[in-house]
PyMOL CGO cylinders between C-alpha atoms (Angstrom):
from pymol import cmd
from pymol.cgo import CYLINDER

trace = [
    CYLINDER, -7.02, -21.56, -14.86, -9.93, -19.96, -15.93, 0.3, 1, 1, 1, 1, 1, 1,
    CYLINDER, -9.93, -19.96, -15.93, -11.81, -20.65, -12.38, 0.3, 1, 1, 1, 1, 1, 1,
    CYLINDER, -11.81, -20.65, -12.38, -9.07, -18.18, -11.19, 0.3, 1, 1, 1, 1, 1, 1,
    CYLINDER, -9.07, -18.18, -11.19, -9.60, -15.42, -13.82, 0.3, 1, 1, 1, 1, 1, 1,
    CYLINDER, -9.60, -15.42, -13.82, -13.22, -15.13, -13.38, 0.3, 1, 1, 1, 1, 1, 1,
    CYLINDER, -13.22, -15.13, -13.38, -12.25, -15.15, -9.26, 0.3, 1, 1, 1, 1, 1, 1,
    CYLINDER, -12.25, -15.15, -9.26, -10.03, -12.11, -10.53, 0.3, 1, 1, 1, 1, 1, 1,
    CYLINDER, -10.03, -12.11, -10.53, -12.79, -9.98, -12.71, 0.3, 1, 1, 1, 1, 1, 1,
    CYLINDER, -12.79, -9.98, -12.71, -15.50, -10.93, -10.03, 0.3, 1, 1, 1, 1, 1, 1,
    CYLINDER, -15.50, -10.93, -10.03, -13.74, -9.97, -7.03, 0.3, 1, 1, 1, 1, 1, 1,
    CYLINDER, -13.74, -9.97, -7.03, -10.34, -7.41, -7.78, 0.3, 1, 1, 1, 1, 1, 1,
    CYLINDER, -10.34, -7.41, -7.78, -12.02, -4.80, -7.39, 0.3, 1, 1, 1, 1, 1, 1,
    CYLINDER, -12.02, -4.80, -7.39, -13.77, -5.68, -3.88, 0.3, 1, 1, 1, 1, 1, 1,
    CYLINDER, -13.77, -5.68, -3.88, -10.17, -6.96, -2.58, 0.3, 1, 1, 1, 1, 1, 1,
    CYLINDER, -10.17, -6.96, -2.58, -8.43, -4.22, -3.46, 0.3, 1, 1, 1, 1, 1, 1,
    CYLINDER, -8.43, -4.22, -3.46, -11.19, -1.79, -2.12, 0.3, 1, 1, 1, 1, 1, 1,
    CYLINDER, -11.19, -1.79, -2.12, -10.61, -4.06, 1.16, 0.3, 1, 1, 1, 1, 1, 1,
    CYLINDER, -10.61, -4.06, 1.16, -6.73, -4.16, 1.19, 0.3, 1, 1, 1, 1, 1, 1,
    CYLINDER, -6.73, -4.16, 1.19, -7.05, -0.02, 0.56, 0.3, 1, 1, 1, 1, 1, 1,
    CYLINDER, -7.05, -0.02, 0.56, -9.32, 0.97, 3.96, 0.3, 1, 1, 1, 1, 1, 1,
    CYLINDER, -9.32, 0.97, 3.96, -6.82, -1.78, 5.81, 0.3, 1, 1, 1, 1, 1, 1,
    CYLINDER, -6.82, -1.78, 5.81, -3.79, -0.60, 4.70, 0.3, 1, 1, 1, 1, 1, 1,
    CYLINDER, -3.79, -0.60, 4.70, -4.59, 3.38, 5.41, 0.3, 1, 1, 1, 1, 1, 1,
    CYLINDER, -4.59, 3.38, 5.41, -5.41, 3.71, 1.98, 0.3, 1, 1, 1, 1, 1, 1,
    CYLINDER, -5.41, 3.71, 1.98, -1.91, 2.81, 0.69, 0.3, 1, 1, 1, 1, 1, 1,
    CYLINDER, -1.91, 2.81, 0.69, -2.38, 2.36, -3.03, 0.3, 1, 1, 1, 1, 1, 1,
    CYLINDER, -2.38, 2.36, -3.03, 0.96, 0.55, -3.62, 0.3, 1, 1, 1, 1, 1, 1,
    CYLINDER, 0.96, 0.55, -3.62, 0.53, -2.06, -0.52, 0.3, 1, 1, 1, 1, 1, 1,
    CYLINDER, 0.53, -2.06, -0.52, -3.20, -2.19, -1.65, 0.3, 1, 1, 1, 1, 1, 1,
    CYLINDER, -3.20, -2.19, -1.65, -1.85, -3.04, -5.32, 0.3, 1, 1, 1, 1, 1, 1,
    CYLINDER, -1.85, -3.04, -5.32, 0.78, -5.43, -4.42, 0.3, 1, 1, 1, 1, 1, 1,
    CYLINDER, 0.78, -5.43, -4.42, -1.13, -7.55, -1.81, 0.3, 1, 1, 1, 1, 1, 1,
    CYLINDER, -1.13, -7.55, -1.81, -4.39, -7.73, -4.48, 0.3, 1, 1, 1, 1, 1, 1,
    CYLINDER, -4.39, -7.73, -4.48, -2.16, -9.53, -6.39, 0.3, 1, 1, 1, 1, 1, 1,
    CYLINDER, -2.16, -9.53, -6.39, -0.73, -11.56, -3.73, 0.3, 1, 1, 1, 1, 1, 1,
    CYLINDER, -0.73, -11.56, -3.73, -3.86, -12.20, -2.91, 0.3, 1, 1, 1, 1, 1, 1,
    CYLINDER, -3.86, -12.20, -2.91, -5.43, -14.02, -5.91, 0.3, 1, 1, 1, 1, 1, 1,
    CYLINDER, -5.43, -14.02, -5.91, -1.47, -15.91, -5.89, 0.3, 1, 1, 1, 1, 1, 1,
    CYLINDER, -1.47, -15.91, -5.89, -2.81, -17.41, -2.99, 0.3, 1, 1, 1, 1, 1, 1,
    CYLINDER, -2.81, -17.41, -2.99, -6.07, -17.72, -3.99, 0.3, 1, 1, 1, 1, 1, 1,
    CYLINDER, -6.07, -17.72, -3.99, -4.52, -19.94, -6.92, 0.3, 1, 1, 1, 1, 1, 1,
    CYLINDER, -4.52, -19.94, -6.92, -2.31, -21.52, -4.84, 0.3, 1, 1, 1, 1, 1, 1,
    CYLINDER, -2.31, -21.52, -4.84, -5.13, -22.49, -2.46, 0.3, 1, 1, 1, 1, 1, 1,
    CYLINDER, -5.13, -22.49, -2.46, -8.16, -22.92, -4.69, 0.3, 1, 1, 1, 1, 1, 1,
    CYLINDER, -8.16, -22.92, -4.69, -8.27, -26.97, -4.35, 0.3, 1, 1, 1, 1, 1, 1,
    CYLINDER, -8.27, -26.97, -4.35, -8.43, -26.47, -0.47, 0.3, 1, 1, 1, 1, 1, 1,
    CYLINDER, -8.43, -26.47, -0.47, -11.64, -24.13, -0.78, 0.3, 1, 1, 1, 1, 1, 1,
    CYLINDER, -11.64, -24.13, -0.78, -14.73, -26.11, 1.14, 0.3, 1, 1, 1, 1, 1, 1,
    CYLINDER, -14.73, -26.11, 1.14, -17.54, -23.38, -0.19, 0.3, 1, 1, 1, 1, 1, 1,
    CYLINDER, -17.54, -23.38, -0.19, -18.65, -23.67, 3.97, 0.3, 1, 1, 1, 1, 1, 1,
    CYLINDER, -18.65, -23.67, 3.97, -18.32, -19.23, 3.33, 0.3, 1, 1, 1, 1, 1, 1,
    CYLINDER, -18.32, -19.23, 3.33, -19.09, -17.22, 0.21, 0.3, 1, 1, 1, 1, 1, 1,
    CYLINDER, -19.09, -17.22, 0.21, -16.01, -16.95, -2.26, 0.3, 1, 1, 1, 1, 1, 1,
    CYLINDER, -16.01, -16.95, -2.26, -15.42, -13.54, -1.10, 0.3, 1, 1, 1, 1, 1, 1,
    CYLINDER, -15.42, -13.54, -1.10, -14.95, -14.06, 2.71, 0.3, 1, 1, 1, 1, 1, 1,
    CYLINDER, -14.95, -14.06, 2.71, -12.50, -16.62, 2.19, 0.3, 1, 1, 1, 1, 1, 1,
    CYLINDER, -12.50, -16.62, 2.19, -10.65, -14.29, -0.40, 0.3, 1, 1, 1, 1, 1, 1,
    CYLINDER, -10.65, -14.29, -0.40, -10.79, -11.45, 2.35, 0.3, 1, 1, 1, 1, 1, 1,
    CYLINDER, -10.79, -11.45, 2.35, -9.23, -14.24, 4.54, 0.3, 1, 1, 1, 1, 1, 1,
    CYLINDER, -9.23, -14.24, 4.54, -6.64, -14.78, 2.40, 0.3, 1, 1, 1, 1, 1, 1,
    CYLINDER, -6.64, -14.78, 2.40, -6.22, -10.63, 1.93, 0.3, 1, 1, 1, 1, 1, 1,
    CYLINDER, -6.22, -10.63, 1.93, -6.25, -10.09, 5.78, 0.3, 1, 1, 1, 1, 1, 1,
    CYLINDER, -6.25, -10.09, 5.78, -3.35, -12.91, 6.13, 0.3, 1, 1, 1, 1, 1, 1,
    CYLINDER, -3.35, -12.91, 6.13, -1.72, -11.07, 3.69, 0.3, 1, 1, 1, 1, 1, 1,
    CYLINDER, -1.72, -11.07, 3.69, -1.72, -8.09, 5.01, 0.3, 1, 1, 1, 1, 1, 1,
    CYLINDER, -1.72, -8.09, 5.01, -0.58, -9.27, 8.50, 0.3, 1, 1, 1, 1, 1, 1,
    CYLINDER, -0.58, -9.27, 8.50, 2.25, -11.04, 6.58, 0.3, 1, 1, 1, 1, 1, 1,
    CYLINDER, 2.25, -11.04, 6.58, 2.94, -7.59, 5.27, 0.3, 1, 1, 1, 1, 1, 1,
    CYLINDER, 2.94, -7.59, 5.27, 2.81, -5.33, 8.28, 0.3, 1, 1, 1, 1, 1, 1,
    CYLINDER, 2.81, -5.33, 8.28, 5.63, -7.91, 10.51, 0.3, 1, 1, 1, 1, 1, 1,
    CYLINDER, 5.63, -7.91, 10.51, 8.07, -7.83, 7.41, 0.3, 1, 1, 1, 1, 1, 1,
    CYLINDER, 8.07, -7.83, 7.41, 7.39, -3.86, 6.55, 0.3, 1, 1, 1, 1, 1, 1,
    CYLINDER, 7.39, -3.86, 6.55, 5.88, -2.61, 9.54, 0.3, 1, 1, 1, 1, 1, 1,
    CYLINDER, 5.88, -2.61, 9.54, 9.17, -0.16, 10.55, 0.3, 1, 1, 1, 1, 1, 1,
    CYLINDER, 9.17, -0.16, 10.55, 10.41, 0.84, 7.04, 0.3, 1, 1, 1, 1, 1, 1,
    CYLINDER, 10.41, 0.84, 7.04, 6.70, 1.34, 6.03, 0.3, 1, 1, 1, 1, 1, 1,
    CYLINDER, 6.70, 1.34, 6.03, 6.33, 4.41, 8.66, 0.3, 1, 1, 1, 1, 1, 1,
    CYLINDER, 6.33, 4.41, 8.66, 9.32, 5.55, 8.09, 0.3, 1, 1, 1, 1, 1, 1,
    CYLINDER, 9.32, 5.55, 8.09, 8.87, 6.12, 4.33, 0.3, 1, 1, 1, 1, 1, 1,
    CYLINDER, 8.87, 6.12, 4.33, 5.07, 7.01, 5.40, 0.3, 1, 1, 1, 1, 1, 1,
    CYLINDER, 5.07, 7.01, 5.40, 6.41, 10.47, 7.60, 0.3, 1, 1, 1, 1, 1, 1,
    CYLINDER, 6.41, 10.47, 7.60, 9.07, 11.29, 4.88, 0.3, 1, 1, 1, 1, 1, 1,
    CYLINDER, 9.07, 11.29, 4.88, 6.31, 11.37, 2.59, 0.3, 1, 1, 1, 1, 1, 1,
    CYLINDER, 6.31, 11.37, 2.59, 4.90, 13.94, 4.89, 0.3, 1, 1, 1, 1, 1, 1,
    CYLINDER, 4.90, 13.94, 4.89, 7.53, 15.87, 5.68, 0.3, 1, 1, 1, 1, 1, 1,
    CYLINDER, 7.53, 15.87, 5.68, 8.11, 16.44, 2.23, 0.3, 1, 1, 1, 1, 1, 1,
    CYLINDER, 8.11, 16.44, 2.23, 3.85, 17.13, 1.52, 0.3, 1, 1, 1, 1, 1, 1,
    CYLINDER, 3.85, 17.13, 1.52, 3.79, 19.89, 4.21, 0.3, 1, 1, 1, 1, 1, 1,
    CYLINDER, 3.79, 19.89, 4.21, 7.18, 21.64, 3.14, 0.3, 1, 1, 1, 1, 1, 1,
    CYLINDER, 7.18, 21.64, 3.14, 5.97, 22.19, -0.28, 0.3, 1, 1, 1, 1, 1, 1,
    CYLINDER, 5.97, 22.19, -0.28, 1.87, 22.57, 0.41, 0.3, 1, 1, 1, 1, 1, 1,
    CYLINDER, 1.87, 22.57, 0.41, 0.43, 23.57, 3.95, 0.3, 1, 1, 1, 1, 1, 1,
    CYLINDER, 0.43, 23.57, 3.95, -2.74, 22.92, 2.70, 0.3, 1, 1, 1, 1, 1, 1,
    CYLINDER, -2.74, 22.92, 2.70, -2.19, 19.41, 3.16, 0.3, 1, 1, 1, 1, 1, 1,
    CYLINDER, -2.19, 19.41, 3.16, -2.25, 19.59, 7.43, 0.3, 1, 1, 1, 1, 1, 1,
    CYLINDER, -2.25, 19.59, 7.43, -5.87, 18.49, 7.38, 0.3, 1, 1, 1, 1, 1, 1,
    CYLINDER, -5.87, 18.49, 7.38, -5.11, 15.33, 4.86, 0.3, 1, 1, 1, 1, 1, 1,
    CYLINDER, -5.11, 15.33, 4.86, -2.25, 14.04, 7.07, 0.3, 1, 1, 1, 1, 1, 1,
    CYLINDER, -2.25, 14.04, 7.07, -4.46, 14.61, 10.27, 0.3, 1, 1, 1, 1, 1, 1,
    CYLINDER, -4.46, 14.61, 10.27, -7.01, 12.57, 8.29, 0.3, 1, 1, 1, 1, 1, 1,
    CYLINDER, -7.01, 12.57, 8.29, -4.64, 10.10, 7.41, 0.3, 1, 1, 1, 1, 1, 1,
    CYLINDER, -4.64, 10.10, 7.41, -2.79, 9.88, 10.89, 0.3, 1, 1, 1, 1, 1, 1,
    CYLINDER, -2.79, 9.88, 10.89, -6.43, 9.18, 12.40, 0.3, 1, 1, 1, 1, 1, 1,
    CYLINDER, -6.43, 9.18, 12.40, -7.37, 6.58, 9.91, 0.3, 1, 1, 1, 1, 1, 1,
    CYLINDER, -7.37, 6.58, 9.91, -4.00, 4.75, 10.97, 0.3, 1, 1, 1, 1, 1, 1,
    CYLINDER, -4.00, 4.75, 10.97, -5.22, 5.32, 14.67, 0.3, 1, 1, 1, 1, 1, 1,
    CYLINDER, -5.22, 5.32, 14.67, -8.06, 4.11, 14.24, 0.3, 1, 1, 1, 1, 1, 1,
    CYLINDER, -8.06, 4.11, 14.24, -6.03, 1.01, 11.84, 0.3, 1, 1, 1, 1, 1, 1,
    CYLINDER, -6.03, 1.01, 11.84, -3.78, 0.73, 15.72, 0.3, 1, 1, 1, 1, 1, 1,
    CYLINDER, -3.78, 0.73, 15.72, -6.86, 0.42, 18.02, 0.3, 1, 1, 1, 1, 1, 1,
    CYLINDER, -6.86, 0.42, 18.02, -8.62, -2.22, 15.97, 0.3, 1, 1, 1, 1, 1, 1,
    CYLINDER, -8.62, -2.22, 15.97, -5.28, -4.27, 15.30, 0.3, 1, 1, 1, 1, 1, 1,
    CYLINDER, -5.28, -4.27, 15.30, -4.47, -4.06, 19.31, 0.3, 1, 1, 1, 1, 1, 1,
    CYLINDER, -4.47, -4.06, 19.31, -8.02, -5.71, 19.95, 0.3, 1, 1, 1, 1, 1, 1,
    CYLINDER, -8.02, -5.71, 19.95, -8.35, -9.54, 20.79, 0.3, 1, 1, 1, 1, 1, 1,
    CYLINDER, -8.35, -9.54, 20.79, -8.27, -11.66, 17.89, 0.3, 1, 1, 1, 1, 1, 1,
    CYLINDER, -8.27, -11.66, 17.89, -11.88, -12.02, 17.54, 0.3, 1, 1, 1, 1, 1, 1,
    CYLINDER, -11.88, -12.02, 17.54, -12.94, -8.41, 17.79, 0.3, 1, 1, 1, 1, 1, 1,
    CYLINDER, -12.94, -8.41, 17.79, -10.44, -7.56, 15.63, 0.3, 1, 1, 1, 1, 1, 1,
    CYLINDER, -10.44, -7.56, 15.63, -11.44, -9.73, 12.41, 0.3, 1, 1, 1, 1, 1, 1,
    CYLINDER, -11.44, -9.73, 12.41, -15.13, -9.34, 13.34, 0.3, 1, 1, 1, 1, 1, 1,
    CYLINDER, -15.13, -9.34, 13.34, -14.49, -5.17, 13.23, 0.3, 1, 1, 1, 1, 1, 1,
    CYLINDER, -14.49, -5.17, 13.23, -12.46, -5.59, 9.78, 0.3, 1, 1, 1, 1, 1, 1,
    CYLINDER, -12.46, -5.59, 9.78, -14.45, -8.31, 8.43, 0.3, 1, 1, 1, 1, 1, 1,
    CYLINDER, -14.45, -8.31, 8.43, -17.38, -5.38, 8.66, 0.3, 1, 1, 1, 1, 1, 1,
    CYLINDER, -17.38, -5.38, 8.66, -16.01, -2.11, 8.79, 0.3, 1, 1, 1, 1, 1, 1,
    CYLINDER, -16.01, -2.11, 8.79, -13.75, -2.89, 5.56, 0.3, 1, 1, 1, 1, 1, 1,
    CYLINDER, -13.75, -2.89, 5.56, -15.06, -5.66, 3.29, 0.3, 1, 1, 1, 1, 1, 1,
    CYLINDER, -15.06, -5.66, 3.29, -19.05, -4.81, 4.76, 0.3, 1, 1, 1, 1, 1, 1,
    CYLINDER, -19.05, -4.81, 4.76, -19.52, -8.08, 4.72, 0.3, 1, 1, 1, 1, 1, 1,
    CYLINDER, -19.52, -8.08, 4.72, -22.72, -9.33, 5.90, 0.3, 1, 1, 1, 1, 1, 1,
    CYLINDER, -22.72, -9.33, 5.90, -22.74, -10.85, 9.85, 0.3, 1, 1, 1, 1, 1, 1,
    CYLINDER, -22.74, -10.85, 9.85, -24.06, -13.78, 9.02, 0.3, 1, 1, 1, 1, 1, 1,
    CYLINDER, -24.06, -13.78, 9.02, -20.78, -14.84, 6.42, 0.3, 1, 1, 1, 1, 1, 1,
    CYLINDER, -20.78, -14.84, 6.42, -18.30, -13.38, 9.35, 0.3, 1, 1, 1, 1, 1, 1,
    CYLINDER, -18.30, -13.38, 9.35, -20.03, -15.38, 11.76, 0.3, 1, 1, 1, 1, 1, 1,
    CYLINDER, -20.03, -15.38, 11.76, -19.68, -18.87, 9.63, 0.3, 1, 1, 1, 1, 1, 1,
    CYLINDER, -19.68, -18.87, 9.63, -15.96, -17.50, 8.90, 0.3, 1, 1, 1, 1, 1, 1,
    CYLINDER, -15.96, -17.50, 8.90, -15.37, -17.21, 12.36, 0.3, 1, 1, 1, 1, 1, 1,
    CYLINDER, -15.37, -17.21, 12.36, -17.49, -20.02, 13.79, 0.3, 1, 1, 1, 1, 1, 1,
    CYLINDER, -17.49, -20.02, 13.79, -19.68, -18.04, 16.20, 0.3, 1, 1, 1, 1, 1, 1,
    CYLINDER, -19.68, -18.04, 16.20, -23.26, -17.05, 15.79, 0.3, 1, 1, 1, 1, 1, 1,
    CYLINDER, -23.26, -17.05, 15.79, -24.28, -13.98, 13.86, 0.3, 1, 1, 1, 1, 1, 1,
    CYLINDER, -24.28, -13.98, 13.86, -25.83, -12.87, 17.12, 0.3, 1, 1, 1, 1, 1, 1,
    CYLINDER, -25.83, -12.87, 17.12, -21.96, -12.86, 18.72, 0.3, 1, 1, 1, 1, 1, 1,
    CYLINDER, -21.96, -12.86, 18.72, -20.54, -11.17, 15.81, 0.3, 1, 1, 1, 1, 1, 1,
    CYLINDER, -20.54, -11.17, 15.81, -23.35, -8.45, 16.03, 0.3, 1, 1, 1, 1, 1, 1,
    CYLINDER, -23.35, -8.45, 16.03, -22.46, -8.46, 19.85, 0.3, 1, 1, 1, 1, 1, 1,
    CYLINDER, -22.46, -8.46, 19.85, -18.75, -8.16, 19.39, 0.3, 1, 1, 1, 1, 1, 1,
    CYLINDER, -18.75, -8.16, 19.39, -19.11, -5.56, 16.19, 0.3, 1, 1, 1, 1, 1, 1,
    CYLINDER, -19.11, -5.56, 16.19, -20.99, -3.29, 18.83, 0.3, 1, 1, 1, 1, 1, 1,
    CYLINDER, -20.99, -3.29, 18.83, -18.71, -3.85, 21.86, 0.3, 1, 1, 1, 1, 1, 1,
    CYLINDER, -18.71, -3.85, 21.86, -15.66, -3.37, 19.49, 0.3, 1, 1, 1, 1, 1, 1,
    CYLINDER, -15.66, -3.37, 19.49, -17.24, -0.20, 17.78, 0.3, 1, 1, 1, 1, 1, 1,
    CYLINDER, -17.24, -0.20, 17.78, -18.00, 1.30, 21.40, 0.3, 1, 1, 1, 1, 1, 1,
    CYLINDER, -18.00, 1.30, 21.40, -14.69, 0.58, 22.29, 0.3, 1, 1, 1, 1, 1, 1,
    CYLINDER, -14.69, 0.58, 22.29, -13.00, 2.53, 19.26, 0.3, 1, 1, 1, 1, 1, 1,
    CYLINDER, -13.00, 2.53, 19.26, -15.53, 5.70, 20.00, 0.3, 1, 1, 1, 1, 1, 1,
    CYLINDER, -15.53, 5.70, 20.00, -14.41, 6.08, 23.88, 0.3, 1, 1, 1, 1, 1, 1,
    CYLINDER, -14.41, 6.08, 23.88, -10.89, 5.43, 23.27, 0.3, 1, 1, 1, 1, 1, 1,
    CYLINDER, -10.89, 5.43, 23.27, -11.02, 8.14, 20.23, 0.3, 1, 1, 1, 1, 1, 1,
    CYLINDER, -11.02, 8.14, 20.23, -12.68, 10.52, 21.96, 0.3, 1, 1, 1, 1, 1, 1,
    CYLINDER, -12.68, 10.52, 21.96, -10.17, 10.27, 25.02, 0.3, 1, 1, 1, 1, 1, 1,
    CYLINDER, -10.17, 10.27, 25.02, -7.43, 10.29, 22.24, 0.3, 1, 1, 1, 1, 1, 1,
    CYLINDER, -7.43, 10.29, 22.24, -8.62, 13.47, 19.71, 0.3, 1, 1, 1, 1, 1, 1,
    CYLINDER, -8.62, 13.47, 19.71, -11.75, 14.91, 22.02, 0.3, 1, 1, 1, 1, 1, 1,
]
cmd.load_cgo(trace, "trace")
């Protein structure tokens, strides 16, 4: 029990940092799946090789979560998501920018989810829990020189298709 509580001080706040820039910065779905998260974790923790640092394998287990997440929620989500909206922009104009902001960041959230699998974990595994190529390439089982390769492809990718999308 306590190998689980010290997995929880060390790493909560990295998860939930992880599960925020994934989910479009969705405090409550950050919140809830940080917890679901180290569950798992607990659940799982006999089944834990150490072949990947402790925190790739619990940004595995977030990104699973997640996933799990967006097929049962993925339709009510947005729909609560553009009510919230609606409701921002009657009461404060001011807050056009912050939903464009917000509507990119989802974009952006889209275009890397619609990649292969590969590219896509390589590009979250980076762009949202900065981990280090060499620990994405042992999670993945390619060499760090592929996931530098596929980081750049997939990165070069997302800057053509959101420049033909938002100029």
């Amino acid at each position: 029990m306590k190998e689980i509580e010290q997995l929880y001080v060390d790493y909560n706040k990295d998860i939930h940092r992880f599960l925020l820039k994934i989910s479009g910065y969705d405090f409550f779905v950050a919140e809830e799946l940080t917890q679901e998260t180290f569950y798992q974790a607990f659940k799982s923790l006999g089944k834990f090789q150490g072949r990947c640092h402790i925190k790739t394998w619990l940004c595995q287990i977030a990104k699973n979560s997640y996933y799990q997440h967006l097929k049962k929620n993925k339709k009510q989500h947005m729909a609560v998501k553009r009510a919230s909206y609606e409701n921002e922009n009657k009461t404060n104009t001011n807050l056009e920018s912050r939903v464009e902001d917000e509507e990119l960041i989802q974009h952006v959230l889209e275009l890397i989810n619609d990649l292969d699998d590969r590219t896509r974990d390589v590009m979250l595994y980076r762009l949202y829990s900065e981990l280090p190529y060499a620990q994405i390439a042992l999670l993945l089982g390619i060499s760090e020189g592929s996931a530098k390769v596929i980081f750049f492809r997939g990165k070069a990718f997302l800057q053509t298709k959101l420049r033909e999308d938002h100029g």
